[in-house]
C-alpha positions in Angstrom: 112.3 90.6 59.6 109.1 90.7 57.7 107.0 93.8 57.5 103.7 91.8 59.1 105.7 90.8 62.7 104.5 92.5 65.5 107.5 93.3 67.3 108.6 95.4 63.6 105.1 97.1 63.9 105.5 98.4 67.2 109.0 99.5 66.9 108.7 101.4 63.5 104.4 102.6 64.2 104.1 106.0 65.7 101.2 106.8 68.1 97.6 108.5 66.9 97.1 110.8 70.2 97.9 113.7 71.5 99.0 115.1 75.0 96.6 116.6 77.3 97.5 120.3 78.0 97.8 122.0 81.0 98.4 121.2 84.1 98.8 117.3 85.7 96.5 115.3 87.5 97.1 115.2 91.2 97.7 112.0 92.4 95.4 110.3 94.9 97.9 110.0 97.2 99.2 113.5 97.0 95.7 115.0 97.6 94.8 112.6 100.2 98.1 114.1 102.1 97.3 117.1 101.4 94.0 116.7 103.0 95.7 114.9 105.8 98.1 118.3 106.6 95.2 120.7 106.4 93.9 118.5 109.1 97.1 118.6 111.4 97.8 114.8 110.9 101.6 114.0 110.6 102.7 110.7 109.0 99.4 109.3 108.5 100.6 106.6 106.2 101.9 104.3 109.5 98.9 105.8 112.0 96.2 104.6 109.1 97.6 101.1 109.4 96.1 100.6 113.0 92.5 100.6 112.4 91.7 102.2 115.1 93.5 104.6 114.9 92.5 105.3 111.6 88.8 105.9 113.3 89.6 108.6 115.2 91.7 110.5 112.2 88.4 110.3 110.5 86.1 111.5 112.9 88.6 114.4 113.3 88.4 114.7 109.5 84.4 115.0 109.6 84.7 117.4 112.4 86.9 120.1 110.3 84.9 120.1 107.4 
C-alpha cells in the first residue's frame, strides 16, 4: 500500500489532542432525571410522551423552583 492512501494515513497517524481532566460531563439526560427526581416525578420518560401530561409535570416543575 502506498504511503499517500488514506486508509494507511489513518491507521499509522496518531492524534494532536489531549484529554480534558477532571471530571465528565453530565449528560442531558442524566441531569434532566435528576431534575425530574428532585421534583418527585417517577418514570418521566413514558408520562412526557402524552403532552398533556407533560404540562402539568412542568407547571409542577415551575412551582418547586
Amino acid at each position: 500500500m502506498s504511503d499517500d492512501r488514506t486508509v494507511k494515513k489513518v491507521f499509522l497517524g496518531k492524534t494532536n489532542g489531549i484529554r480534558q481532566a477532571g471530571r465528565p460531563n453530565i449528560w442531558r439526560l442524566g441531569s434532566i432525571a435528576n431534575g425530574m427526581q428532585s421534583i418527585g416525578v417517577t418514570r418521566w420518560s413514558k408520562k412526557t410522551e402524552d403532552r398533556s401530561v407533560r404540562a402539568i409535570i412542568l407547571k409542577q416543575a415551575v412551582v418547586k423552583i
